[in-house]
N, C-alpha and C positions, 0 to 999 in steps of 0.2 A: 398656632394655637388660637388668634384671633378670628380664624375662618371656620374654627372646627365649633369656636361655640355662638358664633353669628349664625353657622349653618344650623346648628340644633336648636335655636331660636327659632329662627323661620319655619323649623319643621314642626316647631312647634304651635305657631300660630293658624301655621296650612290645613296641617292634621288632627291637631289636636292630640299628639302625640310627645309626649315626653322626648328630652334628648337624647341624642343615642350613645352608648357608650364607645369609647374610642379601640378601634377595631385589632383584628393581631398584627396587621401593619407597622403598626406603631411602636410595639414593643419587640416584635420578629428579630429583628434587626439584630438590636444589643446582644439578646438569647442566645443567635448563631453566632455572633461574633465567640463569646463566653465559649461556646462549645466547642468552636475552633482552637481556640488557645489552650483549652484543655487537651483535645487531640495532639497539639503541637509539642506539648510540657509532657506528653508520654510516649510521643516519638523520638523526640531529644533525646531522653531518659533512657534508649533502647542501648544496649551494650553489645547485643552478637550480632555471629558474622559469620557465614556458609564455615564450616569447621577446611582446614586444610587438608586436600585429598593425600595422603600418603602413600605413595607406590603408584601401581598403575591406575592411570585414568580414564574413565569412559572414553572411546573414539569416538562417537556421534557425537556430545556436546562438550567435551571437556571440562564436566564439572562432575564431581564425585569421583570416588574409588571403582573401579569394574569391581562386580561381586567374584567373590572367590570362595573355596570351599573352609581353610582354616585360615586362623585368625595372620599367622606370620609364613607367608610366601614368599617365593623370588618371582620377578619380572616373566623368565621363562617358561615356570613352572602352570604360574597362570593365564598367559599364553596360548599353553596346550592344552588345559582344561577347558577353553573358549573353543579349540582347533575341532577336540574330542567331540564334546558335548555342543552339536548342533541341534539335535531334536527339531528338523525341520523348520527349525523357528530360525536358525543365526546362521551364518557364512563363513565362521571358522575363522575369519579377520578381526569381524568387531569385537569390542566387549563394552558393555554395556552394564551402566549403574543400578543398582535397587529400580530407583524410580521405572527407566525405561526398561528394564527387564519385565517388570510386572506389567506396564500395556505391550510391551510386543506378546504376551503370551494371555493378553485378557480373552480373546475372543475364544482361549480355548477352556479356561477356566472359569469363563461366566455361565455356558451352557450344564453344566455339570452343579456350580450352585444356583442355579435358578433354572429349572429345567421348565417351568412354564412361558419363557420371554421368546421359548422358539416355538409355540403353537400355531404361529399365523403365518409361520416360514423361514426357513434356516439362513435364508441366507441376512438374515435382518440381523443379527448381531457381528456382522461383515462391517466396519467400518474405515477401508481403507483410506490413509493418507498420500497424494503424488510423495514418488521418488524423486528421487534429480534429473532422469529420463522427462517427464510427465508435460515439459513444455510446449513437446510437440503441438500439445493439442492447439495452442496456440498458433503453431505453423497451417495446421490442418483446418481450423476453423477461416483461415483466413486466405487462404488457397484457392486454387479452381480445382476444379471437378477432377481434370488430370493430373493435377499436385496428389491429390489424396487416392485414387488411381494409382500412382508409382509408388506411394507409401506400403500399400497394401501388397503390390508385388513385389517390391524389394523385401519386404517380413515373410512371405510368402516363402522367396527363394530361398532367403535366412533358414527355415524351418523347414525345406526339402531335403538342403546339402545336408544338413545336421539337425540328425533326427532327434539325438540327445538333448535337443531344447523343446521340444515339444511337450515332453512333460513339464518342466519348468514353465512355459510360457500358459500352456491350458491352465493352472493353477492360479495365473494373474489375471483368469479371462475376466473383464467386469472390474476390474478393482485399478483404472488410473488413477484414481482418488482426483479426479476432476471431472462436475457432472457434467459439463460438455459432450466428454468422449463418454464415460460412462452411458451417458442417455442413445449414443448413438452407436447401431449394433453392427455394425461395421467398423468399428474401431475396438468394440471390445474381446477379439478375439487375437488381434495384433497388439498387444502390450509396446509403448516405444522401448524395452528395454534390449529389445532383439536390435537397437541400433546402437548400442552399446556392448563390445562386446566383452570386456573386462568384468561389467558388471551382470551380463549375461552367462557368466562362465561358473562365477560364484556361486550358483542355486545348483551348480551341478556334484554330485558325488563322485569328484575326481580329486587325485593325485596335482600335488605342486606343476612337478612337470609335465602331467598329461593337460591342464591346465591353459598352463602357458604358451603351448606346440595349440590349443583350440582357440584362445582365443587369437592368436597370431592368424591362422585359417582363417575366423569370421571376419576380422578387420579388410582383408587381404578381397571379400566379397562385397565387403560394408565399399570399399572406396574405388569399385569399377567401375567405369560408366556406364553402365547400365545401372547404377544403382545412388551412392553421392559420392562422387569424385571430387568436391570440394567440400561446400559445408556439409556435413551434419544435423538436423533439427535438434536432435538431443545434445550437443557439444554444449549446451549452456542452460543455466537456470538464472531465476530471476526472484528475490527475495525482500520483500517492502517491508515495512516500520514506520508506521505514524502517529506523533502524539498531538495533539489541541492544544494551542500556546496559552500560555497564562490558566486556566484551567480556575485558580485557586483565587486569581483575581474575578474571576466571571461567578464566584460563587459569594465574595464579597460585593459584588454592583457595582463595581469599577465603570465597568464598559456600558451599563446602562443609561438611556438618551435623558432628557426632561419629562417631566408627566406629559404636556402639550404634545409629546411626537405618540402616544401609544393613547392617542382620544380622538373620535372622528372630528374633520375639519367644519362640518355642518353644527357639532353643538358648539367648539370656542364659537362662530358665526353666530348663535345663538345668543351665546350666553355676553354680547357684544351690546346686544341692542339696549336700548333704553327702555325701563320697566318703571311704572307708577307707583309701586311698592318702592319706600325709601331701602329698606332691610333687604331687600330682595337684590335693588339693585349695590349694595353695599358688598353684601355675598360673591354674588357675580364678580362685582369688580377685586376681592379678596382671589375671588379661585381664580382667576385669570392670573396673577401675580403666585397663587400657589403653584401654578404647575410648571413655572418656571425653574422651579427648581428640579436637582434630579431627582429619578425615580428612584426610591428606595427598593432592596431587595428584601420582599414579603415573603410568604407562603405561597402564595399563589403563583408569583415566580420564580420560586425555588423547583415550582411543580412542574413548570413550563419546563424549566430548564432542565429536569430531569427526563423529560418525555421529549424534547430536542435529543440529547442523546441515546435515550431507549431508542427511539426510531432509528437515529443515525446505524446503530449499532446492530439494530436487531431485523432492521427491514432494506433500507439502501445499502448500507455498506455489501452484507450477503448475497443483494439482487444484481448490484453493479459489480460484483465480482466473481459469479457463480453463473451466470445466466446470460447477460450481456455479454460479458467475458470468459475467457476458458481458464479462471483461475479458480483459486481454490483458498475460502476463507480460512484461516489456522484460529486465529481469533479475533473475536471484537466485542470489548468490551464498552461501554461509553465514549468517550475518543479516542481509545486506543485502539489501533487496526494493526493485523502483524497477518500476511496473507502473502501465497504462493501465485506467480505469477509467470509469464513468459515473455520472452525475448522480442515477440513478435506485438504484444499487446500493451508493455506495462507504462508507456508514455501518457494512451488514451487514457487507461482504467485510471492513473494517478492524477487526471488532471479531472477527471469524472466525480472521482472521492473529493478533491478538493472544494468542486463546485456543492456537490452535495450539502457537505460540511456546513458551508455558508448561505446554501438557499440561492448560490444566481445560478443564471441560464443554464438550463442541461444542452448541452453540445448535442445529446442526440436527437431533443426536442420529443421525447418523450414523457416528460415531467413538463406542466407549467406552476412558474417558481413567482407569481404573484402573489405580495406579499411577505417573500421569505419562508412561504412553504412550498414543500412540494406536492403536488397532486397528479395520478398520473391521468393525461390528456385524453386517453382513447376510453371508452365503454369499460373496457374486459381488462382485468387490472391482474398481473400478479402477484401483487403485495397487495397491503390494505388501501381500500378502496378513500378512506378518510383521507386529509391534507394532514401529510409528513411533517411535523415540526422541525425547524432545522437550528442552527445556531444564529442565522442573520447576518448581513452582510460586512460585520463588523467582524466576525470571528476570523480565525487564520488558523492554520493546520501544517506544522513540519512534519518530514519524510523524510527517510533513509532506503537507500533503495542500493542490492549486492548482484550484479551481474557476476557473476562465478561461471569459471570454465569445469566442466564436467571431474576434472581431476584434482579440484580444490575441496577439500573437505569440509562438510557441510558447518563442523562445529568454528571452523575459519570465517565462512559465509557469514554466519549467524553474529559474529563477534565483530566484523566488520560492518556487516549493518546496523548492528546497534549505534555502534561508535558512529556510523554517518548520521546517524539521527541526533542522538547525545549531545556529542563534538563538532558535529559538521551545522547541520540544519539549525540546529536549534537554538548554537552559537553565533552563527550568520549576524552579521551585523551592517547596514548600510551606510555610507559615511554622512547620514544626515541621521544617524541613531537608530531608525529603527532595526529591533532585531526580529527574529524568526520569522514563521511566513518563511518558510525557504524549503528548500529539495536538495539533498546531496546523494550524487548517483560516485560508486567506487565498481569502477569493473573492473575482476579478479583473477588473472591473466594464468593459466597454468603454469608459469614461468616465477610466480611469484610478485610481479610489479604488478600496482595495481594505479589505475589511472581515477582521480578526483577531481568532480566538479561541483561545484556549488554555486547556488542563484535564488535569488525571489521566486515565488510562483509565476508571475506574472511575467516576470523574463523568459523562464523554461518555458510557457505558451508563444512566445514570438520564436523561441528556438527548437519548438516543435513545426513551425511552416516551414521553415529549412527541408524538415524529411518529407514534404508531403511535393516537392516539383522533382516527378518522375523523371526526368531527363538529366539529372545530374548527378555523376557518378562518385562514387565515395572519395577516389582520389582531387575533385575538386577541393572538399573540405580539406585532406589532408594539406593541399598545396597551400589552400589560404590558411593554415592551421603555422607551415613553415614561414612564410612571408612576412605575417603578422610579426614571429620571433624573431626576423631580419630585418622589420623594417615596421616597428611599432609606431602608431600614432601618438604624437606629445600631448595633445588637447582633443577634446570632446569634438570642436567644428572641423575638423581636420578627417573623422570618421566615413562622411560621405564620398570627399575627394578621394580616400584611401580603398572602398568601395569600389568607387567608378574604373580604377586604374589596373585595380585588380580586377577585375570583372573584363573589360577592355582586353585585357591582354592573355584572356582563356580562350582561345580558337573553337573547343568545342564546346561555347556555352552559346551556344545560337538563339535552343529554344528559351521565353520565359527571362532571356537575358535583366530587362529593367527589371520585372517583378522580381528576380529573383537578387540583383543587386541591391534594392529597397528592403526585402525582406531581409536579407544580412545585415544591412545599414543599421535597421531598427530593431535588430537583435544585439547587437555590439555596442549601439545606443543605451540601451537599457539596461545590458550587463556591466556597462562603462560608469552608467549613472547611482547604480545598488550596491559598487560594489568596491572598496577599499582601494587606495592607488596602491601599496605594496603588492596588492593580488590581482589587481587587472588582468596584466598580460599574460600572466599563467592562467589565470581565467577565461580568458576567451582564446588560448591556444586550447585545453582542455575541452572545452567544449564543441571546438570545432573538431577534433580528434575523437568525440565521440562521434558526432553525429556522423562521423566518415565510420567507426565501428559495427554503429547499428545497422548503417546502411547494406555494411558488406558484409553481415554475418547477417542479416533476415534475406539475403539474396539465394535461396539455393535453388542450382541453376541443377537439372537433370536432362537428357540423353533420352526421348521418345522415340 
């Protein structure tokens, strides 16, 4: 108070100008405060709750009733009305709620009420979403020349032996729902779902048993060597969730610095020196001691903070997932990111979003992030050519992330990613308090077990240089994955020597040997240090068990 009317004093002797009124800073504050409480007193207040589905329920999400035709059904009867009633739109298995009945059939009933939105070309009201096949493109984008070469003739041979997929597959031509492959016309005429043949069979106008007898046939092609005799590219999909921690504190200015950090270093230096004006230098010496305090949350950065996230949401998140990568945004809304991804890519793209999030270094050195925005470095820019606001080096961003086996159901996928977000990430806690900031990866085994790990972000970055020394084969990890649960370290100092001995005694760790015993060290190190004693050793047996997973399921090995 003493600085604001010492300052209007002076301004007024300088200028000649009257004091100035005390700005919406000042009072911002309280007003959102009020507003928020208000919000909160009418959320409390809220009483319902998704009503309970009775009878059968949707197969894709498991939420709501499957539509049926009269109000009291049996299980069977509706069933067969799903079986009957395909109309080239369903597969005779699913059933599917109100909700998602009405967009699987939008594209046919938008033309018809709005017949001028296809003047400029029909196929613009096409707006494909990837299947659970669509990861490929992940495989392919990351491939050599030959990789994607054998793709094309294994779909090739798919679709000579058995002609009856030709029309099913021409009708997917263009539509992986990933613009990756979309964009490239070599891949749009091979849908991955010709490597699945279960779900390949589905689009066909066949009998139970005629069915069964074809896809038993195309599997029996799917796994010669000449085509993949081990992995699959389509055997798995990849499914993220990401929310912005604290959110609600970032809107009350919790996390914001002192006035002094967001004012250039040249005027404090300024406003330092000694001035002949008594008042003046009075002022000075007041606003020095004012901006010591923290900054309050105004209008002005309420604004900021709203165009931090429009950006995140509307320009990186999309470009770093769509473009850079062969995935496929679902949504993103402010910090909320929920996007399709693949088996082959979803390590880099999560730690890409993370950095985003917070404004430091782009790993691909495409962005420069001085300042805590991003701008992108080169001339020719795909996104807006302006500096991206971002959240700044203080914010943190939890993930849930569902590797699922092709034969798990998506609305399982779905519910188990949440839950790793929810439950896993978000609940993370490190034994020196801090929580979230974390990543929980659940892969979803078609057997039913599904393997959990959880970590800092900053951990999962030392436990992504593990995948990146080419010469070490997945059964490495698994053996130190076994050892570790035979023969656990008691103390933190104890981690290197346990390191060395293991490392030592792997005959075929020749190449990368120390690099590659350091970077273990200091991956076990820091999982050791974030992360609970009751959960350690399941922790980093877990994680070693992954990265022997990834390893050997992005390996497909083909027969030229």
């Amino acid at each position: 108070r003493n600085f604001l009317i010492q300052a209007g004093e002076l301004r007024r002797q300088k200028q000649g100008r009257h004091p100035f009124n005390i700005n919406v800073g000042s009072w911002w504050n309280h007003i959102f405060d009020r507003t928020r409480m208000a919000l909160a007193a009418v959320k409390k207040g809220r009483d319902w709750e998704l009503p309970t589905a009775f009878g059968v329920r949707s197969t894709i999400s498991g939420v709501g009733s499957a539509l049926h035709a009269m109000p009291k059904e049996s299980e069977d009867s509706i069933k067969q009305q799903w079986k009957k009633n395909q109309a080239g739109m369903f597969d005779g298995h699913e059933m599917l709620n109100a909700s998602e009945t009405l967009k699987r059939a939008l594209h046919k009933s938008l033309p018809k009420l709005f017949p001028k939105i296809l003047e400029d070309g029909s196929d613009r009201i096409e707006a494909p979403y990837p299947d659970l096949t669509a990861g490929v493109a992940g495989y392919l984008r990351t491939s050599t020349t030959s990789d994607r070469n054998h793709y094309i003739q294994v779909c090739q041979k798919i679709t000579n032996q058995f002609e009856q997929t030709k029309n099913v597959i021409s009708r997917m031509k263009g539509k992986w729902g990933i613009p990756y492959a979309d964009d490239h016309y070599r891949f749009t005429k091979y849908h991955p779902r010709l490597l699945n043949a279960g779900w390949l069979v589905e689009d066909l106008e066949l009998d139970d048993v005629a069915k069964k007898a074809l896809k038993q046939e195309i599997e029996e092609v799917i796994v010669q060597k000449d085509c993949y005799p081990n992995n699959n590219p389509a055997d798995w999909y990849v499914l993220a969730a990401g929310d912005g921690d604290g959110m609600s504190e970032w809107l009350k200015g919790k996390y914001l610095k002192n006035y002094k950090d967001y004012i250039p270093t040249k005027l404090l230096e300024a406003l330092q020196r000694p001035s002949n004006n008594p008042l003046e230098s009075s002022v000075n010496a007041a606003f020095l001691e004012f901006v010591k305090q923290q900054k309050r949350m105004g209008a002005s950065t309420h604004n900021a903070l709203s165009r931090a996230l429009l950006d995140f949401s509307n320009q990186l998140v999309p470009y770093l997932t769509e473009q850079r990568y062969a995935g496929r945004l679902i949504y993103g809304g402010g910090d909320d990111v929920l996007a399709y991804t693949n088996l082959w890519e979803w390590d880099q793209w999560l730690w890409d979003i993370r950095q985003c999030f917070r404004g430091s270094a782009d790993p691909h050195g495409e962005f420069d992030n001085s300042g805590d925005y991003w701008r992108w470095a080169s001339e020719e820019s795909p996104i807006a050519k302006r500096p991206l606001f971002t959240m700044g080096s203080s914010a943190t961003i939890s993930f849930g992330i569902a590797i699922a086996h092709h034969s798990v159901p998506l609305a399982i996928a779905l519910e188990e990613m949440w839950d790793a977000e929810e439950e896993g990430a978000k609940k993370h806690e490190s034994p020196d308090g801090k929580q979230k900031d974390a990543v929980q990866i659940r892969v979803i085994y078609g057997n039913g077990n599904i393997l959990k790990s959880t970590c800092k972000f900053d951990t999962f970055a030392l436990w992504q240089t593990l995948l990146a020394f080419p010469s070490i084969e997945p059964a490495m990890f698994e053996q130190a994955a076994t050892v570790w649960e035979q023969h656990p370290v008691p103390v933190n100092e104890a981690i290197d020597d346990w390191c060395v001995a293991f490392c030592d005694r792997r005959e075929k760790l020749n190449d990368n040997k120390e690099e590659f015993r350091h970077a273990l060290a200091q991956f076990i190190k820091a999982l050791w240090i974030t992360t609970k004693e009751d959960n350690r050793d399941r922790e980093v047996q877990n994680w070693l068990k992954l990265a022997a997973f990834i390893l050997r399921k992005r390996d497909i090995k083909i027969n030229l």
